[in-house]
N, C-alpha and C positions, 0 to 999 in steps of 0.2 A: 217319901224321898229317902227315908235312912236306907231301907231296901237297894236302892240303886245302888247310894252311898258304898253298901258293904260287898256289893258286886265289880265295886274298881280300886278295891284296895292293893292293887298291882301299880297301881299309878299313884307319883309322889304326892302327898296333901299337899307339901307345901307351896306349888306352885296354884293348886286348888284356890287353898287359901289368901294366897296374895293377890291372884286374881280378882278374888271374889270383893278384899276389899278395897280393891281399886276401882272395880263399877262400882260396888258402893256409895262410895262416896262419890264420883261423877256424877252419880244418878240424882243424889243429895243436893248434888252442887246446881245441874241443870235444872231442877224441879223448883231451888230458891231463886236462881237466874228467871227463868219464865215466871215467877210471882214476881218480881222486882220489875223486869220491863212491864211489866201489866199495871205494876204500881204508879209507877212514874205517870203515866198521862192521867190518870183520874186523882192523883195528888195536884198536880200545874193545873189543870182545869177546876180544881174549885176555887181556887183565889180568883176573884172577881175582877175582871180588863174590860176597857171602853171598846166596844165594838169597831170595828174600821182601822184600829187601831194599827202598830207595825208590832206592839206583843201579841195582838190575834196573831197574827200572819205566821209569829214564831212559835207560840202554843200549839197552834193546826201542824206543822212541820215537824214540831217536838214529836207530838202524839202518834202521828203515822211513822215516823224512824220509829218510835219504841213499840210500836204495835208491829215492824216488821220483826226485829231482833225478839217479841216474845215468840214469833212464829220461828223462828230458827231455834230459840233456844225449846221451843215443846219440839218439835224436829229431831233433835238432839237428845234431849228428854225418852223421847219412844226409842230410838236406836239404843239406848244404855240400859230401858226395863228389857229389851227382847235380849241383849247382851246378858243380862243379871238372868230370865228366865232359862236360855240354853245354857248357864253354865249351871244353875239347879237341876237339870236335867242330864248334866255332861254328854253336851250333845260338844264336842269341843270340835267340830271342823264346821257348825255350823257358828260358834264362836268364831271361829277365826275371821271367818267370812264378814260375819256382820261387822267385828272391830279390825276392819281394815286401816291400813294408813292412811287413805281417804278422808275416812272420817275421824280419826283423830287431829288430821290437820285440819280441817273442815271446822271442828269446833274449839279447836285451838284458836284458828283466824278467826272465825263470825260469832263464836256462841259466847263462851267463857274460856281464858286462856287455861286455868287450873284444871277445868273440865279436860279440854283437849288433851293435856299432859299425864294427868290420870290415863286416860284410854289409850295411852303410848305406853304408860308402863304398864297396865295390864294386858297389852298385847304382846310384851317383853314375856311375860310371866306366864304368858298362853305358851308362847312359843317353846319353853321348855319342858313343857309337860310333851314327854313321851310315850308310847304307847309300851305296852309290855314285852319282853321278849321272847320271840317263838318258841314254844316247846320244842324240846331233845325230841326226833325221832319226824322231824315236818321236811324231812329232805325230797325231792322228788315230787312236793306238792304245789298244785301251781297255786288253790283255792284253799285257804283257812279260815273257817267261821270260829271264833271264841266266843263263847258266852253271850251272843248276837242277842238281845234283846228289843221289842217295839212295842211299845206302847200309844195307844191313841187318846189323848183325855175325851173325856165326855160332858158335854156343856151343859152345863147346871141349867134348870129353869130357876126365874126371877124367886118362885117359892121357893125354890129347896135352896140357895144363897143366902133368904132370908131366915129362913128357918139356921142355917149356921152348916147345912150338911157338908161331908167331905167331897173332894174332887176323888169322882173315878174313871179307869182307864180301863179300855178293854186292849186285853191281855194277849196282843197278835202274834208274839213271838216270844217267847217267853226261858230267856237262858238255852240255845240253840248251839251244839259247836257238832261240827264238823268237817273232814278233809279230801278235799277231791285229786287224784293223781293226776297226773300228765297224762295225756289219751287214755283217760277212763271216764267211761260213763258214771255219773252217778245220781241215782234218783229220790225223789222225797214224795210218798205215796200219802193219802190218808183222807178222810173224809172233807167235804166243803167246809172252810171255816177254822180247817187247823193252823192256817199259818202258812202254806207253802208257797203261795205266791207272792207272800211280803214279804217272804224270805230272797224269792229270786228279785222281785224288786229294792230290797234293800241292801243285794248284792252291788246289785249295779247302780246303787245311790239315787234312785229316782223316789225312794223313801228313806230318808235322814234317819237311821239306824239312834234308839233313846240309849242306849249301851251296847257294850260289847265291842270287839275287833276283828277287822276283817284284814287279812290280808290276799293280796295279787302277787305270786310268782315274789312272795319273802318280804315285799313292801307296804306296810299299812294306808290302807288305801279310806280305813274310815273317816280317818281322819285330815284325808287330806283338802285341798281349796278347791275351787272352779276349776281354774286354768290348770291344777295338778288334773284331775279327772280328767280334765279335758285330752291329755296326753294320756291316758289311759283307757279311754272307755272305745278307741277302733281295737283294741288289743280283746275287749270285752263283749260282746256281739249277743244278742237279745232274737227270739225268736217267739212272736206273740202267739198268742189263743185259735184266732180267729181272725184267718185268712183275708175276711169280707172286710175286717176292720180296720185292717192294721196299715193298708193302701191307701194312697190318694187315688182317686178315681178317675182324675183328671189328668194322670201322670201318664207315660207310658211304663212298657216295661224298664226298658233301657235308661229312661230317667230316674225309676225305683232305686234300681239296683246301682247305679251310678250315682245318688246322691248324696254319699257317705265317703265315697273319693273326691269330689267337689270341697265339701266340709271339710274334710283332715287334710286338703291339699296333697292327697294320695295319687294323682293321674302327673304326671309332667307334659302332656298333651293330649288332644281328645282323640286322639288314637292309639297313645298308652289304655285311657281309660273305656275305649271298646271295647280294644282287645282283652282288658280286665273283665269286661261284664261277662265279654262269651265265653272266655275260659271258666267265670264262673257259673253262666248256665249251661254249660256241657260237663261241669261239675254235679253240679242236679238231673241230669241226665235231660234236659228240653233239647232236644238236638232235631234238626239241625238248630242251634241258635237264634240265627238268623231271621227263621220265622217267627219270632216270639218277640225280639225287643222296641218292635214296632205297634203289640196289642195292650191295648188297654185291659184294666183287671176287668170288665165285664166280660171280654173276649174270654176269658182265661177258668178252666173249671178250676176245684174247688182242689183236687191235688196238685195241675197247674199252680194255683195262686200260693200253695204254702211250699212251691217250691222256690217259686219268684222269693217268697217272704226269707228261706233259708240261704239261696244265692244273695240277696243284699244283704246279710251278715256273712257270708266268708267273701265276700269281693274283696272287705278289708284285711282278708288274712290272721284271723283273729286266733287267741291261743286258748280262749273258753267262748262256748259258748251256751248260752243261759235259756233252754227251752222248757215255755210253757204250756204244757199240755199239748206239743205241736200237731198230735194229729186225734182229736178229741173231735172236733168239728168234721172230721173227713168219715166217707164211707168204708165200707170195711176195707173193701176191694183196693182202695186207694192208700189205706193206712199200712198195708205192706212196704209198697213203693216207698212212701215217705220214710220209712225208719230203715229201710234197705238205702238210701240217700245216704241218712245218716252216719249208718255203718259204714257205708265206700269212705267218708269223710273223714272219720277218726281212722280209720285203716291209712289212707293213701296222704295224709295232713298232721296225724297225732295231735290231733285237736281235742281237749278235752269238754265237755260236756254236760250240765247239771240240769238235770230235768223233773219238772213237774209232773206226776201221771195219777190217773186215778187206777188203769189198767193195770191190776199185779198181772194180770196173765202175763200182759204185753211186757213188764215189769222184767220176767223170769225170765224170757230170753234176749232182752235186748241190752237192761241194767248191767253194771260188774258190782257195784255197791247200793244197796237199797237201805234207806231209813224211814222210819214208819212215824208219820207223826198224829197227835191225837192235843187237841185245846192246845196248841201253842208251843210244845215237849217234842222232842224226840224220844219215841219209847222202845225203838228197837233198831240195830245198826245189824249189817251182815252184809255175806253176800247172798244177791238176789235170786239163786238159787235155792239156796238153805233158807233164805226167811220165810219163801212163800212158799216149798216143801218142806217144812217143818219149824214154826211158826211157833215162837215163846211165848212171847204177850198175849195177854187173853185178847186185846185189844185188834192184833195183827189178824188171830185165830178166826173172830169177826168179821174182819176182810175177806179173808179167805173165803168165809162160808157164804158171804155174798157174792161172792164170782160165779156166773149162772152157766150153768154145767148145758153142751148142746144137745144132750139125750133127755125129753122131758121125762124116761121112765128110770133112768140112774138113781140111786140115792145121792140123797144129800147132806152132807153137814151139818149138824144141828145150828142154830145161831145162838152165839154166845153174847149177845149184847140185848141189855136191856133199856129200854126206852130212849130216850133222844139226848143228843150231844146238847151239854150244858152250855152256857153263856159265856162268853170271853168276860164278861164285864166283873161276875163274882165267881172266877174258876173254882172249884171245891176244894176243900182241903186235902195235904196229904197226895196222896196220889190221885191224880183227877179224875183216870177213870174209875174211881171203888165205886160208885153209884150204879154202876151198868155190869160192873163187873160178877161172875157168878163164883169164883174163889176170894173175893173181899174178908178181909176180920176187918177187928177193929185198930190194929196197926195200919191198914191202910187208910183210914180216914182221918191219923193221928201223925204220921211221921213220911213224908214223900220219897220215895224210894229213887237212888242216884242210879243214873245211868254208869251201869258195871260191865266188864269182861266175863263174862258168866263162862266163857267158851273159848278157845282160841278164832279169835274172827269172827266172834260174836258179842253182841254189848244188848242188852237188857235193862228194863226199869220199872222191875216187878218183886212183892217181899216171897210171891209165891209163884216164880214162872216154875219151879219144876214139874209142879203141882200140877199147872195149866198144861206142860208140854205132854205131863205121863197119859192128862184125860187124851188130848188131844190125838194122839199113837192108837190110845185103846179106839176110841172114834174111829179113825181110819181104819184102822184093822180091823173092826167087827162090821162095818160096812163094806169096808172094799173098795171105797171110793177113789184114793190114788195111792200110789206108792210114796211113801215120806222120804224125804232128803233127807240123808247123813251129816 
């Protein structure tokens, strides 16, 4: 935990602090509360009463009141350990959440009045802890990742508890920042398992971000409540994997696409909200319209359905939208169409756009900003021309040389990666990839190299990317394989 700790030394301790020892002692307080109701009826019940009696009748009545109040106050009890756990973890908007005023008055009234008031001033105490202020130089950005990290704990067996071992977490995100412009594409490449989709889900809070900050369009959005998201997330628009999934089946189109105006009370009639759907599948290019919002997704092919899936996030008008892999599942033929969608959309919308791809090809003409990520790191930023025509990180290099060339008698690339990507669970020291990597000393398995400016418009997180880029040139040049980006 100190780890976390020294990753949010941007934010004031002291409200940390007083927090923490206001569940404290709530938690102290609720935990003697539920031993005291528990006490009480097996204390009256052993002094010894005439059966039939009118003290039975009040012993049995005593016993079930103090057996309800122990059940309220262990109630109370768990809300104050999950309060104490999210604030060891400074998950602080899902703090806020759980120590609602709800439940402050809640166990103010029913549990323990000290308790309840405790959990009013440390909701006082939440409420002032602020988020950090945006760096110099974020004007014009709608998306800002800081320091994003996630972690997932992993649940002990009964033997390793007993044996005393540590709790570990696998390492999904791991110290993540970066910034996406207003109508600009930007994408996050890299192998299964680096992080890229917890990243876009924990953009759009469907995974409770363990640190870091994110803001929406200048506004810290990590930290904020339900009902704050909730006025935020039509503004944030999500476009899934897999077309086949992402549907009810039993919907039609027209119900798809329409049921996100419904929710945000976005339509003022149901002929506002037609006219919404068509204009937005004559957005997607399904035209005539008409024919379409009558079929169900079985009716519908596989470019069809991830157009249906893109049309129900711009119906809302949305100013980012968060795609994952959007056309990964589609045939080739079809994955044109779809990113030609995309493009009319940010042309004719100025919608910006943060996408998941494994595709560097696809990557190099469609990206404006590519970052490459590798175990949970970004290890290389640029634009997606230059990264994937001349390619710093030995790591990126790798990619590259796995994108399968359509001449089978071309050369190729040598592969610069050796053996398989490590565990999120014990990521390696230092820089992660030194294991695989083929310019590795011994500084890289000793000291983690920061993501720097190596370049104008380019960022690096290597002790020896010159090393990597001069092999990498002579490679291409003695082969012939492509022409390198400037």
């Amino acid at each position: 935990m100190k780890d976390l700790i020294a990753t949010h030394e941007e934010l004031p301790p002291r409200g940390y602090r007083m927090a923490g020892v206001y569940i404290t002692l709530a938690m102290i307080l609720a935990l003697v509360t539920t031993i005291v109701w528990l006490a009480i009826p097996l204390f009256v019940l052993s002094f010894p009463v005439l059966a039939g009696t009118f003290f039975e009748w009040v012993y049995l009545k005593l016993g079930v009141y103090t057996l309800v109040l122990a059940l309220i106050s262990a109630i109370v009890l768990r809300r104050t350990f999950l309060m104490r756990r999210a604030l060891n973890r400074r998950e602080i908007f899902s703090l806020k959440e759980l120590n609602s005023a709800f439940w402050g008055a809640f166990a103010l009234v029913l549990a323990n009045p000290i308790t309840g008031f405790l959990m009013l001033l440390a909701r006082d105490s939440i409420s002032r802890i602020s988020p950090p202020p945006l760096r110099a130089g974020s004007e014009g950005k709608i998306l800002i990742v800081d320091h994003l990290t996630k972690l997932f704990p992993v649940r002990r067996t009964f033997a390793q508890s007993f044996r005393g071992e540590a709790d570990t977490n696998v390492h999904a995100v791991d110290d993540v920042s970066f910034e996406v412009g207003k109508a600009q594409i930007y994408g996050l490449a890299g192998e299964s398992g680096s992080g890229k989709t917890t990243v876009l889900r924990t953009v759009l809070r469907l995974t409770p971000p363990t640190s870091g900050s994110i803001y929406f369009e200048g506004k810290e959005i990590s930290t904020a409540t339900r009902r704050e998201m909730k006025k935020i997330r039509p503004r944030i628009q999500v476009v899934f994997q897999d077309p086949y999934e992402s549907m009810n089946p039993r919907m039609t189109t027209y119900e798809i696409v329409s049921e996100g105006l419904s929710v945000n009370n976005l339509a003022t009639s149901t002929k506002d909200s037609h006219e919404k759907v068509l204009k937005a599948l004559r957005d997607v290019q399904l035209t005539p319209p008409e024919e379409y919002i009558d079929r169900y997704p079985h009716e519908l092919s596989g470019g069809q359905r991830q157009r249906v899936a893109i049309a129900r996030a711009l119906v809302l008008e949305p100013d980012l939208i968060l795609a994952d892999e959007p056309v990964s599942m589609l045939d080739v033929s079809v994955r044109a169409e779809v990113i030609s969608v995309l493009l009319s959309i940010r042309e004719k919308r100025g919608i910006a756009v943060l996408m998941v791809t494994h595709d560097l090809a696809l990557s190099k003409d469609v990206v404006d900003q590519l970052g490459i990520m590798y175990l949970g790191k970004i290890v290389e930023v640029g634009a997606a021309e230059k990264v994937v025509g001349n390619p710093f990180h030995p790591y990126t290099q790798a990619l590259i040389a796995a994108v399968p060339v359509p001449d089978p008698t071309a050369p190729k690339i040598r592969v610069l990666a050796r053996g398989e990507i490590p565990t999120n669970i014990s990521p390696p020291s230092g820089c992660r990839f030194h294991p695989r990597c083929s310019f590795a000393k011994a500084i890289c398995s000793e000291v983690e190299p920061p993501l720097a400016e190596v370049r104008p418009g380019r960022k690096v997180a290597c002790h020896f990317w010159e090393e990597a880029e001069n092999a990498f040139l002579k490679d291409v040049k003695s082969r012939g394989v492509m022409e390198p980006a400037n």
